[in-house]
C-alpha positions as CSV (number, residue, x, y, z in Angstrom):
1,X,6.2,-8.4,5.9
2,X,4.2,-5.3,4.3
3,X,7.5,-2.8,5.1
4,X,9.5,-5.3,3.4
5,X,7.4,-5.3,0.1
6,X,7.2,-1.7,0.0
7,X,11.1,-1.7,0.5
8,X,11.2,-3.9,-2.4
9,X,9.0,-2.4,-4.8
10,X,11.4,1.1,-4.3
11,X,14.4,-0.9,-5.5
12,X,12.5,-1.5,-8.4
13,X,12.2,1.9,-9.2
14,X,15.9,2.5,-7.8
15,X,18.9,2.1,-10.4
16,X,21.5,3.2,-8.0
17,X,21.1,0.0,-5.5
18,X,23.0,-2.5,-6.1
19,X,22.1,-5.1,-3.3
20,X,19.8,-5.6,-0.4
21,X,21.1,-7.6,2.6
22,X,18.2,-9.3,4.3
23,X,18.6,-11.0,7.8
24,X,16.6,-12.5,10.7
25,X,16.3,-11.9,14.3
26,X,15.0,-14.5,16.9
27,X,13.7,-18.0,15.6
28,X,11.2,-17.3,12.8
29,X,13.5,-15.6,9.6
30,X,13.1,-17.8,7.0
31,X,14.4,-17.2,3.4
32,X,12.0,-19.7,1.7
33,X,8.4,-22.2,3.0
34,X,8.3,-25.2,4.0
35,X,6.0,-26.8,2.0
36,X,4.9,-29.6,4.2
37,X,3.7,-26.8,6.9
38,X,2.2,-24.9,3.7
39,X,-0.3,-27.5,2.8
40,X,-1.6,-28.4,6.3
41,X,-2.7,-24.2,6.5
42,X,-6.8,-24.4,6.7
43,X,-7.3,-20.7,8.8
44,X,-7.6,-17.8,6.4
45,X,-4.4,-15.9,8.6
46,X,-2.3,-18.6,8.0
47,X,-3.3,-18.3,4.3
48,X,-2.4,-14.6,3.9
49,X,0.9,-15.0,5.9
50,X,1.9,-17.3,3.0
51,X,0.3,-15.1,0.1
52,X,2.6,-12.2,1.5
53,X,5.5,-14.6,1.9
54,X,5.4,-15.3,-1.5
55,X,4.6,-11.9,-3.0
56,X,8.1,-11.4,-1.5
57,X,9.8,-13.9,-2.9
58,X,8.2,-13.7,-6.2
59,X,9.5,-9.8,-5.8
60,X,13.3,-10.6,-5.1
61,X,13.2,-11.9,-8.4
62,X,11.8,-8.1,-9.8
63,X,14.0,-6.5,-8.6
64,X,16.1,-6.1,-12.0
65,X,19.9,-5.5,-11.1
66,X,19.6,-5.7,-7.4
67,X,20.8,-8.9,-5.9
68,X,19.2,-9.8,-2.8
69,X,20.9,-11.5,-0.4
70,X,19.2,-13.4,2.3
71,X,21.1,-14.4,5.8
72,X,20.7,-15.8,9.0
């Protein structure tokens, strides 16, 4: 999830892409939380997987002209 926010932070700085195609492998992409799982998290892990989670989703929104598609 790290790689991904660094990729996203260069389109930031990037006028020449356009889009960004994200998708999943295996059973665990996910383009969004579920919020009943969120608010049963106690460990500290489980607490930074959804900090990172949603420093990405807060930076598909930063990314200025770039659209970012999400599939799976």
């Amino acid at each position: 999830m790290k790689e991904l926010l660094m990729v996203l932070d260069s389109i930031k700085l990037s006028q020449n892409i356009k889009a960004l195609v994200i998708t999943g492998e295996g059973g665990f992409f996910s383009s969004g939380h579920n919020l009943h799982e969120v608010i049963k998290f106690s460990d500290t892990n489980s607490k930074k997987v959804f900090s990172t989670a949603s420093e990405i989703l807060l930076s598909y929104h930063e990314c200025g002209p770039c659209k970012v598609i999400n599939t799976s």
